[in-house]
N, CA, C and O of each residue as an XYZ file, in Angstrom:
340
protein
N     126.687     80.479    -20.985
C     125.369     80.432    -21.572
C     125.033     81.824    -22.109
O     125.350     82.740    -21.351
N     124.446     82.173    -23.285
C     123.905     82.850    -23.899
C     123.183     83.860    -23.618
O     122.448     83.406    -22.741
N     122.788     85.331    -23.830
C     121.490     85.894    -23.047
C     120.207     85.319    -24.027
O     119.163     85.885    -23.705
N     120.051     84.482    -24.976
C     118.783     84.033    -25.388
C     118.726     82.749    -24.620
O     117.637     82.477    -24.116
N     119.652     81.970    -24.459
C     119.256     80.531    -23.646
C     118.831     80.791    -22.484
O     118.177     79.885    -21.967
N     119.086     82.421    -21.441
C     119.002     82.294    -20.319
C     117.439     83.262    -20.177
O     116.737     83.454    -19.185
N     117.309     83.648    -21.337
C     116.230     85.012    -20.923
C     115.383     85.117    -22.108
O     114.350     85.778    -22.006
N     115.716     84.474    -23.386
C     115.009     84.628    -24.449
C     114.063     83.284    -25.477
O     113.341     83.417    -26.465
N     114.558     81.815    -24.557
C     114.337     80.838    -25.409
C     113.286     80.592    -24.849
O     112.959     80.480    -23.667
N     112.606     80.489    -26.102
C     110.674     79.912    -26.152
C     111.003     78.566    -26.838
O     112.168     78.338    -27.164
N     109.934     77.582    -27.092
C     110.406     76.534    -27.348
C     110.563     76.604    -29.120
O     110.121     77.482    -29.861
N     111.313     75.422    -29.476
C     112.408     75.697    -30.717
C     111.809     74.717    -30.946
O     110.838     74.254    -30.347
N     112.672     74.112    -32.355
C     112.749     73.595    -33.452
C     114.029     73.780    -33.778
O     113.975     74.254    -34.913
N     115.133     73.692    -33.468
C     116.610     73.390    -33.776
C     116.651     72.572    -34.783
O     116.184     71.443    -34.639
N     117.235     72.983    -36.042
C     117.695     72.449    -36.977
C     119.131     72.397    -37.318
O     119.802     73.408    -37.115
N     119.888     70.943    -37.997
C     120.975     71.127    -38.198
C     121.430     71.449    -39.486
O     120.894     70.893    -40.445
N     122.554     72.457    -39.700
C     123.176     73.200    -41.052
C     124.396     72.981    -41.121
O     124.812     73.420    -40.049
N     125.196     72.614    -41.643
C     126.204     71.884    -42.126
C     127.103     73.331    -42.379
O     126.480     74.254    -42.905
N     128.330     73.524    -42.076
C     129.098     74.134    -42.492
C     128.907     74.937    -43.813
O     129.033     76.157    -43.919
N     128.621     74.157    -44.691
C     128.793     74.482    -46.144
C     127.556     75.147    -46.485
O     127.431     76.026    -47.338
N     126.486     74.567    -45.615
C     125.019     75.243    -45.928
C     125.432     76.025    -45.291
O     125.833     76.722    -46.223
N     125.758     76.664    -44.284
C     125.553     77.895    -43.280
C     126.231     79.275    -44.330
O     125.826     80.419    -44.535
N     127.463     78.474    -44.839
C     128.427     79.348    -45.693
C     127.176     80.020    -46.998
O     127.040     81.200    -47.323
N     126.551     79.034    -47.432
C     125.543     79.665    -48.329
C     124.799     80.737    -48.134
O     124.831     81.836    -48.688
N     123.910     80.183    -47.027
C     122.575     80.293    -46.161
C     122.894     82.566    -46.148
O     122.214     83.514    -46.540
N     124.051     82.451    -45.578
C     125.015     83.359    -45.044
C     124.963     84.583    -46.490
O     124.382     85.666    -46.552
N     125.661     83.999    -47.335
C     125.993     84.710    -48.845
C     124.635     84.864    -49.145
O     124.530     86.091    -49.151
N     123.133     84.247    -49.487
C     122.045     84.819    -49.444
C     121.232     86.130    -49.159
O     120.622     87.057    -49.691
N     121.621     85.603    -47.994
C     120.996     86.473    -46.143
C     121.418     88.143    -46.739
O     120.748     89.129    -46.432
N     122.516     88.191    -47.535
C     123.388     89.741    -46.945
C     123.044     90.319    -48.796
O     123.190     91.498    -49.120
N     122.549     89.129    -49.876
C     122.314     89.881    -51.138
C     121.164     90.889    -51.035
O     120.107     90.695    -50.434
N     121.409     91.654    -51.500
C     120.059     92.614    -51.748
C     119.309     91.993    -52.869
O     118.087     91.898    -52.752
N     119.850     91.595    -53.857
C     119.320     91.207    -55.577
C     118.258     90.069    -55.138
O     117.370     89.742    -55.926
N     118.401     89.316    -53.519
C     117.590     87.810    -53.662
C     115.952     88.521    -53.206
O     115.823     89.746    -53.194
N     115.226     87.947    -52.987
C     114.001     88.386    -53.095
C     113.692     88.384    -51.279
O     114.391     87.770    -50.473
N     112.672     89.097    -50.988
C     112.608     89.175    -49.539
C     112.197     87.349    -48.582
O     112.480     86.930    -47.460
N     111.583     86.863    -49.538
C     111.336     85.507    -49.161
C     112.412     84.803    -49.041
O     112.265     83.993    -48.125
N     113.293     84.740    -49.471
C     114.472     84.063    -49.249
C     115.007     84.247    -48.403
O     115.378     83.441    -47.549
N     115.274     86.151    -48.502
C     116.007     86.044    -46.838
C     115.709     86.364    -45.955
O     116.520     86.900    -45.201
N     114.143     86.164    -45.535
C     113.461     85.683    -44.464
C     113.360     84.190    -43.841
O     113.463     83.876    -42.656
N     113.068     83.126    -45.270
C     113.651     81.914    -44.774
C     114.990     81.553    -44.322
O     115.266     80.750    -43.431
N     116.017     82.437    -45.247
C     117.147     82.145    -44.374
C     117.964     82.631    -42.877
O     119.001     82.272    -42.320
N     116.832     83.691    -42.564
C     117.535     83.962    -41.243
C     116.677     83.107    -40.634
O     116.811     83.585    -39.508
N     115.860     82.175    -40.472
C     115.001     81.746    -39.696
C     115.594     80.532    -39.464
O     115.809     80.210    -38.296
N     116.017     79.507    -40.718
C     116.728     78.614    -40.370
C     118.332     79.067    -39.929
O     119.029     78.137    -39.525
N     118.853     80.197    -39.970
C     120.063     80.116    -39.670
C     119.883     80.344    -37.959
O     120.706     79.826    -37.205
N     118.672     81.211    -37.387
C     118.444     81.609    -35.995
C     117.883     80.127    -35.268
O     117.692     80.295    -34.064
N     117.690     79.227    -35.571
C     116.839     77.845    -35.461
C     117.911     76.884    -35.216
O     117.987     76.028    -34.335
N     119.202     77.349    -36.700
C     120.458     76.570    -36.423
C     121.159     77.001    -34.767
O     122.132     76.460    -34.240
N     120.614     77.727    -34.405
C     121.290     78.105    -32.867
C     120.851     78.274    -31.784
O     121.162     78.980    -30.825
N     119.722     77.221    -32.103
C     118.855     77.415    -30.964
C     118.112     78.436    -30.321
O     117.762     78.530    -29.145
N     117.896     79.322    -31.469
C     116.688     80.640    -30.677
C     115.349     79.826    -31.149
O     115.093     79.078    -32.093
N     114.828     80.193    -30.347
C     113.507     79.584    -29.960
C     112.141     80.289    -31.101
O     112.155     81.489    -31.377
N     111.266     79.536    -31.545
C     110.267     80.018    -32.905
C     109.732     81.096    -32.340
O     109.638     82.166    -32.942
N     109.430     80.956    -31.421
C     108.404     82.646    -31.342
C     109.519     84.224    -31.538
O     109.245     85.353    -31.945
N     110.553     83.729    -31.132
C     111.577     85.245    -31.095
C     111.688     85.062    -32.876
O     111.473     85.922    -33.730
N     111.988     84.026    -33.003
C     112.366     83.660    -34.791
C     111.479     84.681    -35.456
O     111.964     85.513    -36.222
N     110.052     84.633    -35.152
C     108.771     84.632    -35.698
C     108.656     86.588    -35.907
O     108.343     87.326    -36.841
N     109.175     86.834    -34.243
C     109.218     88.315    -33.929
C     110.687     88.582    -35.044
O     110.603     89.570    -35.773
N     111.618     87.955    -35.123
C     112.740     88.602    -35.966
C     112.437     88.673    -37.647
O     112.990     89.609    -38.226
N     111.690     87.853    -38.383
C     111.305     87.650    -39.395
C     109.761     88.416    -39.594
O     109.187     88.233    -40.667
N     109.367     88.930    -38.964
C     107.836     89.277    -39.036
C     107.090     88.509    -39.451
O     106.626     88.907    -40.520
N     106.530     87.109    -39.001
C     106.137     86.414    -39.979
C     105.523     85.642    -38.195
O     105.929     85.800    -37.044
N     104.175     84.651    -38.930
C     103.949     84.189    -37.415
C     104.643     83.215    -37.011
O     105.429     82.903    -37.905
N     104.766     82.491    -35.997
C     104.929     80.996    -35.520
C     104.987     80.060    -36.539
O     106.092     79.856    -37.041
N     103.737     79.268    -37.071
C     103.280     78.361    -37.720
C     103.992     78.713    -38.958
O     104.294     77.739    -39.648
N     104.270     79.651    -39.322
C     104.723     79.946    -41.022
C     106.552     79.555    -40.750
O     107.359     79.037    -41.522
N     106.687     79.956    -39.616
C     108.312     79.524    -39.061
C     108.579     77.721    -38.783
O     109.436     76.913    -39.140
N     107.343     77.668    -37.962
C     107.523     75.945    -38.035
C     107.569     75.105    -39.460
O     108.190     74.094    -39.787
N     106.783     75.830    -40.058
C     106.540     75.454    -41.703
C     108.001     75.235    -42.443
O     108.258     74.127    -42.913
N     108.865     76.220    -42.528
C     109.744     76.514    -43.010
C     110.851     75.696    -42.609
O     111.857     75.542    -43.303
N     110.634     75.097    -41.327
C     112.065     74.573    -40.937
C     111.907     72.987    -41.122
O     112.849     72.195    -41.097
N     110.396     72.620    -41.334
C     109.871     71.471    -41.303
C     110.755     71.070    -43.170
O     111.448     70.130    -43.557
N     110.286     72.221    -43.791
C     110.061     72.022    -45.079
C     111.911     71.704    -45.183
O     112.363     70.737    -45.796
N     112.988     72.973    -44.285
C     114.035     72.361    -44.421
C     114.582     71.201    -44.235
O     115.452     70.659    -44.917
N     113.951     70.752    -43.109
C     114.524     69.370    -43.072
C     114.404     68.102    -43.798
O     114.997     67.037    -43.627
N     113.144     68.589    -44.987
C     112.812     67.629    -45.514
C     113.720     67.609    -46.938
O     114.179     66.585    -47.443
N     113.874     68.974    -47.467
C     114.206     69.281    -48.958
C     115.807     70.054    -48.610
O     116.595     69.969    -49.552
N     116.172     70.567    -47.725
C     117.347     71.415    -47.320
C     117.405     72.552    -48.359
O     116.337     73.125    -48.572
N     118.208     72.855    -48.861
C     118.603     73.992    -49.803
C     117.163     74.414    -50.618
O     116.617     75.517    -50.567
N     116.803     73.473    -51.223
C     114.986     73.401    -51.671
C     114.465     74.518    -50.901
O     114.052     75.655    -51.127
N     114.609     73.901    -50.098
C     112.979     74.400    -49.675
C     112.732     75.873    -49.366
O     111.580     76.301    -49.293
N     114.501     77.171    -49.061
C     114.642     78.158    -49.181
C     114.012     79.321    -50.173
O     113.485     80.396    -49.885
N     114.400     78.376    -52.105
C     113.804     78.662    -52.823
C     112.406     78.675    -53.648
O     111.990     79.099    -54.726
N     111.862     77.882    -52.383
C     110.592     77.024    -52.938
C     109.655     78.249    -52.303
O     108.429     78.202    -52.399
C-alpha cells in the first residue's frame, strides 16, 4: 500500500483513463506551450486516475475542492473535451 492510501487519502472521485488517454494526458502535463488550465486539469485527472483523494488534488493544483470535483465530473462526461474546454 501506498504512503497516500495509508496517510494521505481524503475522499476521491477516482476516475478511469485508458492507456492511450494517460499517454496523452502525460505529453500535455510536461508542454510548456499548453496553457496553465490545461495542465492543471490534467494533473488532476491523472492524480484522481490513482486514487489520490480531491482535497490533496485540490492542494496539488491550487485550485479548491468543488472546481476539482467539477473537472473530473466534466471528464467523465466529455473525456478528452472537457481538458480543453
Amino acid at each position: 500500500m501506498g504512503f497516500l492510501c495509508r496517510f494521505g487519502h481524503d475522499r476521491g472521485m477516482q476516475v478511469g483513463v485508458t492507456p492511450e488517454e494517460t499517454a496523452v494526458l502525460v505529453g500535455w502535463k510536461k508542454r510548456s506551450d499548453n496553457h496553465v488550465l490545461v495542465r492543471m486539469k490534467t494533473e488532476a485527472i491523472l492524480y484522481a486516475s490513482e486514487g489520490v483523494g480531491i482535497g490533496i488534488i485540490a492542494k496539488m493544483v491550487e485550485c479548491t475542492e468543488r472546481t476539482v470535483q467539477e473537472w473530473l465530473a466534466e471528464w467523465q462526461a466529455t473525456r478528452m473535451c472537457s481538458v480543453l474546454t
